[in-house]
C-alpha positions in Angstrom: 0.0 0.0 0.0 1.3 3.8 -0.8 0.9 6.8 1.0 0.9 10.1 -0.1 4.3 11.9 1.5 4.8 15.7 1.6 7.9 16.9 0.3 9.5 18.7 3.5 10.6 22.4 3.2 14.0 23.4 4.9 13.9 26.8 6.9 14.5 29.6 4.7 17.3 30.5 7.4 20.1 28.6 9.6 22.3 30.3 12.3 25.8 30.2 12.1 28.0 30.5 15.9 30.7 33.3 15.5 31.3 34.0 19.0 30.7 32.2 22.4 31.3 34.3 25.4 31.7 33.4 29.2 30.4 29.8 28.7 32.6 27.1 30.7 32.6 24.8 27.4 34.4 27.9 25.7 38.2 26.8 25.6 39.1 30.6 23.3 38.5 34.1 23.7 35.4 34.9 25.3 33.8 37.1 22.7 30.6 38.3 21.3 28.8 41.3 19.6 29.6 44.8 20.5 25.8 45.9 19.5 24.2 43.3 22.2 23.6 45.7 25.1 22.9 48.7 22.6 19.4 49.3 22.4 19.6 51.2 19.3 20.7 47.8 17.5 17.6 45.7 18.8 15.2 44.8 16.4 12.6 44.9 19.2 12.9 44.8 22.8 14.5 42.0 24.6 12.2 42.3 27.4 9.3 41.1 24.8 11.7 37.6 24.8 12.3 36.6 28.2 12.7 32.9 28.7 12.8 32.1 24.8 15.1 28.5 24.4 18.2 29.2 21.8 15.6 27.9 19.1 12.9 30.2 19.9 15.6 33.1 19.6 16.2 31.7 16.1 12.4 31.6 14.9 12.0 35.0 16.4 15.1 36.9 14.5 13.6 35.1 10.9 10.4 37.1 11.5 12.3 40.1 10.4 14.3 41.1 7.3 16.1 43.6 9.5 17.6 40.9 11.7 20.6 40.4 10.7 22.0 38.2 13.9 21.2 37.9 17.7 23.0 36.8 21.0 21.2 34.4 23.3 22.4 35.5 26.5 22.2 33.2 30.2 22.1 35.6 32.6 21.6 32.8 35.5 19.8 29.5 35.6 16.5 29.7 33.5 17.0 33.5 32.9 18.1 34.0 29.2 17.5 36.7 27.6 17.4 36.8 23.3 18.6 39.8 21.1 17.9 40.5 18.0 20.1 42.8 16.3 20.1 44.8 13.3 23.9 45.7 13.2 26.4 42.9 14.8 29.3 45.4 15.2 32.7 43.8 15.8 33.8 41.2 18.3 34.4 42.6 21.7 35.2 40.6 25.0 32.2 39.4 26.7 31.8 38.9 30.9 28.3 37.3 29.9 27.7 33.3 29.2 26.7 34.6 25.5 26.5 33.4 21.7 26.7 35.2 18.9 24.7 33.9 15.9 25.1 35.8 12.7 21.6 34.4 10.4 22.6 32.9 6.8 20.3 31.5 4.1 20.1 28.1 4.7 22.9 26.7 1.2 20.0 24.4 0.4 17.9 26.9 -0.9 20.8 28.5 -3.1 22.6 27.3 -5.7 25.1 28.7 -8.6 24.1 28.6 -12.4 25.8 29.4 -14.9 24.3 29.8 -18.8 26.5 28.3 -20.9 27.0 29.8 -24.9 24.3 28.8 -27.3 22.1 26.4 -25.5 18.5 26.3 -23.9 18.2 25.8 -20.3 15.6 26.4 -17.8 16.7 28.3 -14.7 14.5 28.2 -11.7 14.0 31.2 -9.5 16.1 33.7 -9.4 16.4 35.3 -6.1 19.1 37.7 -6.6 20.9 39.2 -9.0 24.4 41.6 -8.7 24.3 44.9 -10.7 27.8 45.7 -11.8 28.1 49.6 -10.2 31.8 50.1 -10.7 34.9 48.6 -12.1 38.6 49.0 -11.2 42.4 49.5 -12.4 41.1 46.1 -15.0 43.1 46.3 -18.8 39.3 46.7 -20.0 38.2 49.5 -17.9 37.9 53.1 -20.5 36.2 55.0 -17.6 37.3 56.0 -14.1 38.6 53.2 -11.6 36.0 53.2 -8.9 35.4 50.6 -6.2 33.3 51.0 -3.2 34.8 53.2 0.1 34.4 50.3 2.5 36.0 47.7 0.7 38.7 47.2 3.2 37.3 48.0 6.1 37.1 45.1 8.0 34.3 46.4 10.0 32.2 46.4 7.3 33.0 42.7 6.0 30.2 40.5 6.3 32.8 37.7 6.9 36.6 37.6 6.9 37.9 37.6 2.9 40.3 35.5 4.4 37.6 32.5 5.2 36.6 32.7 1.9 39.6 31.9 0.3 40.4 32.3 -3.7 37.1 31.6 -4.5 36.0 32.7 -8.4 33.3 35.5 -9.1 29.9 33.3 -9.0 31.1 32.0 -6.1 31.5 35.0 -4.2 27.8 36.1 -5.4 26.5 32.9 -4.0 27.9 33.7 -0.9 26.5 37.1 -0.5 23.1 35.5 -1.1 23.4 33.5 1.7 23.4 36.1 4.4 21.1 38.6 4.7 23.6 41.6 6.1 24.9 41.3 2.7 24.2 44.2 0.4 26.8 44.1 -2.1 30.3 42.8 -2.8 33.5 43.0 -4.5 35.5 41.0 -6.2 39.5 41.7 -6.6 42.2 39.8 -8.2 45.3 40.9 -7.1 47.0 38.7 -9.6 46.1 35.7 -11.8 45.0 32.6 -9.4 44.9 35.6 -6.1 41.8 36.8 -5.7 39.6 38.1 -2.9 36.1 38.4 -2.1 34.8 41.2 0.1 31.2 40.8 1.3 30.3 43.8 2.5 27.2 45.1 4.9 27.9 48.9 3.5 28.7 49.9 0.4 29.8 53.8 1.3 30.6 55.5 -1.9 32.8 55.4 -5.1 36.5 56.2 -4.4 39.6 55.9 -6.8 40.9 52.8 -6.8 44.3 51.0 -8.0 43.1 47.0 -7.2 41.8 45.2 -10.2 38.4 45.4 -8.4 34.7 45.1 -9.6 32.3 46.6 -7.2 28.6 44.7 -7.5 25.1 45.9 -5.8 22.7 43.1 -5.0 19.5 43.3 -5.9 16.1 41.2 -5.6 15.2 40.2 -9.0 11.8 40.7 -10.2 11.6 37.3 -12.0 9.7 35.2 -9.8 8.7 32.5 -11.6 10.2 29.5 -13.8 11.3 30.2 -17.3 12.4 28.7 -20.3 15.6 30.5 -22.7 17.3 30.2 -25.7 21.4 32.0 -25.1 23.9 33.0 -26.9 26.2 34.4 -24.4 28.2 33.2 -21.4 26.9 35.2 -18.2 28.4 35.8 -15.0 26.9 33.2 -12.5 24.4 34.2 -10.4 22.7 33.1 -7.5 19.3 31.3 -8.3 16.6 30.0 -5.6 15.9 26.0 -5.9 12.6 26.8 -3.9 10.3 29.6 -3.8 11.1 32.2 -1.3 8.5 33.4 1.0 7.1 36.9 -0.6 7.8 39.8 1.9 4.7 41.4 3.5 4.2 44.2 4.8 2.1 45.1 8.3 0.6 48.6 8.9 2.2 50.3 11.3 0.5 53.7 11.1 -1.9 56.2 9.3 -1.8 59.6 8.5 -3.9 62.9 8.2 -6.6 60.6 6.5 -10.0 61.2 7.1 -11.1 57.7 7.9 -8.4 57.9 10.6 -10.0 58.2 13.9 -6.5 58.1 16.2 -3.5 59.9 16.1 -2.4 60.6 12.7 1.6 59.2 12.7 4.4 58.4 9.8 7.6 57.0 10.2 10.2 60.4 10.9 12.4 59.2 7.7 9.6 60.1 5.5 11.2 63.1 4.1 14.4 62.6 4.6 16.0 61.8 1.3 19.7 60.3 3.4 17.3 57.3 4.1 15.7 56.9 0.5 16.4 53.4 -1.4 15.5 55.1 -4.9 14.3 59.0 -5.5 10.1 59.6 -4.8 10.2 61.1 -8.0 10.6 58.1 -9.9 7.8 56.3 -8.5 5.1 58.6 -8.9 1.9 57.3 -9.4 2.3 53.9 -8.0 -0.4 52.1 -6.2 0.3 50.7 -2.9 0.5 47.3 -3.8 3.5 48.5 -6.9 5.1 50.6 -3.7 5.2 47.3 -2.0 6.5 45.7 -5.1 9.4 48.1 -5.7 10.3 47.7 -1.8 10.7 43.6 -2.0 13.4 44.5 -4.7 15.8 45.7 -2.3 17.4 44.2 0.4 17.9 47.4 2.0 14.3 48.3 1.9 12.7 47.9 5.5 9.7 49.3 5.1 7.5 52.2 2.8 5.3 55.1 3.1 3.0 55.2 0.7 1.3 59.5 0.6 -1.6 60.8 -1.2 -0.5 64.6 -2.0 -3.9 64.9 -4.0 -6.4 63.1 -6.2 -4.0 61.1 -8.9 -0.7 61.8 -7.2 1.1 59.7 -4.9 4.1 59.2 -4.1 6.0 56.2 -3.1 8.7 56.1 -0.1 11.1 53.2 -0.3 13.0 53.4 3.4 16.5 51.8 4.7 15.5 53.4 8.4 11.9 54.2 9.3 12.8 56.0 12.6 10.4 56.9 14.8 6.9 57.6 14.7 6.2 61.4 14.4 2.5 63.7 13.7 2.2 63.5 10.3 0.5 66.2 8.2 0.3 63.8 5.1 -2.5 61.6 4.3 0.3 59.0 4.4 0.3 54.7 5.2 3.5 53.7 6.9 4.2 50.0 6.5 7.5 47.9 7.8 8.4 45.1 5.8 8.3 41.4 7.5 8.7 37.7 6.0 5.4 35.7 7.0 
């Protein structure tokens, strides 16, 4: 006799242990994230977790897209405590029995594909793709030779270059795609067989550069679904999904100067604050609210949106990397943040 069986789905997410602090079992340096104790850093209070098991800790910090790591802290026998953190800063000595978990894509839902020259393949989801901003001191570069500002700033390495190894282009995407706190990357070949990788969790700005470098931004694609194509071309690998990725939603945090708003009217401070835009207003006028939501699940930098009715036909669509705090708001505005179901 046969039964029906249902395929099971790994978690989107797996938890890797960079630091363990004051445990007894910890034979190293008692380490672990400089952000723990800074309230500023916590994706929401650790007071709301008291008592949560390591695993629970885990569940909690996959809820958001701006968790980007957390440190389960045993502050005595059955009191832990769980942080999530949006910035892990560095390693720092730690008095407390801590570990530090930085959160990674679990590598079963990412693969590398390349597209080989005049064949027809199918490719399954794509879930990111890297968008070539600027290129080095390379033979073929006509233009400036630009690489991103924090390219060797180790504080800004989502892990040590050196961990990575000599590891070719494609593979230094798929690694980016595996952790969240990774917004970009760059590639550099020192010399023929030497190259580096440099995940990075800020991409600063453009500076001169000598290093044969190329600097990529990494973006959500907006192909979603399963296609057939005919190439021509070799491409650059890139990182595809070999399941589909939960869609982003987003919850409703607060309303506006709206007239079928009967309590306070708030919007997120960073509303008009163009340092904290992900792409100019201006170029998404006239978007509905779901297209707003659309535009934000493209970027991994997006947390969350405002979506403002200036008048009848125009709106206005704010794409945020830091929604602040809640302020009165004057604008019949809709301030969502951004969460994975």
């Amino acid at each position: 006799m046969s039964t029906n069986t249902t395929p099971t789905v790994p978690p989107l997410y797996s938890y890797v242990l960079e630091y363990t602090g004051d445990l007894q079992s910890n034979t190293g340096p008692a380490l672990e994230y400089s952000t723990i104790l800074d309230e500023t850093y916590h994706v929401v209070s650790p007071t709301e977790l008291p008592g949560f098991t390591e695993a629970q800790c885990m569940d909690a910090c996959s809820l958001y897209p701006t968790c980007l790591g957390l440190a389960f802290v045993e502050f005595g026998p059955e009191t832990t405590f769980c942080f999530l953190l949006n910035d892990l800063g560095v390693p720092v000595t730690a008095n407390t029995a801590s570990k530090s978990f930085i959160r990674k894509l679990t590598a079963s839902l990412a693969t590398t594909a390349t597209t080989p020259t005049s064949t027809t393949s199918t490719t399954t989801q794509v879930s990111y793709v890297y968008v070539l901003e600027y290129t080095g001191a390379l033979p073929t570069n006509t233009g400036p030779a630009q690489e991103y500002s924090t390219t060797f700033d180790e504080v800004h390495h989502v892990v040590s270059p050196s961990t990575l190894g000599a590891i070719s282009e494609g593979q230094c995407m798929a690694e980016c795609s595996l952790y969240p706190a990774c917004l970009g990357l760059v590639f550099v070949e020192f010399a023929p067989g030497f190259t580096f990788c440099f995940l990075l969790d800020d991409l600063g700005v453009p500076i001169s550069t000598f290093t044969a470098s190329k600097s990529y931004l990494r973006e959500l694609s907006s192909s979603m679904t399963t296609t057939a194509a005919t190439t021509t071309t070799t491409t650059v690998t890139t990182t595809t999904a070999t399941t589909t990725l939960p869609k982003s939603t987003y919850v409703l945090e607060y309303v506006g100067a709206h007239a079928s708003n009967t309590g306070p009217a708030l919007e997120y401070s960073t509303i008009l604050d163009e340092t904290h835009y992900i792409v100019s207003p201006t170029e998404l006028i006239g978007f509905t609210e779901e297209q707003c939501m659309d535009e934000c699940s493209l970027y991994p930098t997006c947390l969350g949106l405002a979506y403002v009715e200036f008048g009848p036909g125009t709106t206005f669509c704010f794409l945020l990397n830091d929604l602040g705090v809640p302020v009165t708001a004057n604008t019949a505005s809709r301030s969502f943040i951004r969460q994975f179901p």
